[in-house]
N, C-alpha and C positions, 0 to 999 in steps of 0.2 A: 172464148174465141180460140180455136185452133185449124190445126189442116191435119188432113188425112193425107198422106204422102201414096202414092200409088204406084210409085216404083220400090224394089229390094233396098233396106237398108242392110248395113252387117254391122254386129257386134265383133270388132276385131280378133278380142281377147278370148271371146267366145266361140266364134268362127259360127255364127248364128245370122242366119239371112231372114226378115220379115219382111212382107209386104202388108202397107195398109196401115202402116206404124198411127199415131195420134203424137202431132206437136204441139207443145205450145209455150210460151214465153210464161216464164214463173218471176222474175224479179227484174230490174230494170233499173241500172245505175246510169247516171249522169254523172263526167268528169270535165272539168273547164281546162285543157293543157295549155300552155303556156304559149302556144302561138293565137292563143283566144278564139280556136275556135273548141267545138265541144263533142266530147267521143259518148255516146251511148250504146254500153253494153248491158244486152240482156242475156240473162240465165236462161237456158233451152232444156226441157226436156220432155223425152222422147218414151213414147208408151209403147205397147203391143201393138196396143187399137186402143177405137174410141171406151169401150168398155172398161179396160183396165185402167184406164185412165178413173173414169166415173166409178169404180171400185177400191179405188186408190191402191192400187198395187204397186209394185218396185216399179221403176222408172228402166225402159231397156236401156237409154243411154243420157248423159247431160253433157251438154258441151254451149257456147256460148256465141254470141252474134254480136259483133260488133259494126256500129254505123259513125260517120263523123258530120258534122254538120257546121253551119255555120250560126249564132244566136242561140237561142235558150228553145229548143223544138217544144213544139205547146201540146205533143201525145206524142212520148219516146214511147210508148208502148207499141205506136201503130208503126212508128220507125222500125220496131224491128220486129213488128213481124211481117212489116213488107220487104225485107231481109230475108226473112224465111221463105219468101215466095219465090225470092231470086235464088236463095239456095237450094231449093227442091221444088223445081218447075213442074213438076209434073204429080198437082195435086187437088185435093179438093177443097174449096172451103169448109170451115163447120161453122156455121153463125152463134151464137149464144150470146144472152143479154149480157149486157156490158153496164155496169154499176161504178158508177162515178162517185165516190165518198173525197169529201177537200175537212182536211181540219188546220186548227190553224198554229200549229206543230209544225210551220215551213222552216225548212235548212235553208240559209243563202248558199244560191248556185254554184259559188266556185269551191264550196265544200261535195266530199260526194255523196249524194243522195240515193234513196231506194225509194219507187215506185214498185207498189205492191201489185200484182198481176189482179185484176178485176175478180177472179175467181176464189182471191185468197184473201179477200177487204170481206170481215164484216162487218154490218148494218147498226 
């Protein structure tokens, strides 16, 4: 599950504009801060396009999303990548199957945990 972004991004440091980038949420931490409620940040990162992504190339850029909520969210995943939707409004969906693997290796919640991006679980 990613988006095609359809406006110019820029690599700063590069001074490189792409249009049609490939994003998608690679890891996904949950924190419980002290005023009880819970901050989830996912790791972002950002391809050429959709190809270089599926060829596994360098990544143009990685930077991160942060959302806060209220209780234990039951798919920080989808949290943030409806984050990425409000960050780059002007984009496409890409659908791809979504593979749910649960083992029973659970961390309790007010340690912080990693949710592994769908793409990167295997079977």
């Amino acid at each position: 599950m990613g988006l095609i972004v359809n406006d110019p991004l820029e690599h700063t440091k590069m001074g490189i504009r792409i249009t049609g980038c490939y994003v998608k949420v690679s890891q996904v931490h949950i924190q419980k801060r002290p005023d009880n409620m819970f901050e989830v940040v996912g790791m972002v990162k950002i391809y050429g396009d959709k190809t270089a992504r599926e060829e596994n190339k360098n990544v143009f850029i990685e930077h991160s999303a942060s959302v806060t909520c209220e209780g234990v969210p039951s798919n920080p995943y989808e949290l943030v990548f409806n984050e990425l939707k409000r960050l780059y409004p002007n984009y496409t969906d890409v659908f791809e199957p979504i593979i749910i693997v649960s083992d029973s290796n659970t961390v309790p919640v007010e340690e912080l945990t990693t949710v592994e991006s769908p793409e990167s679980t295997t079977v």
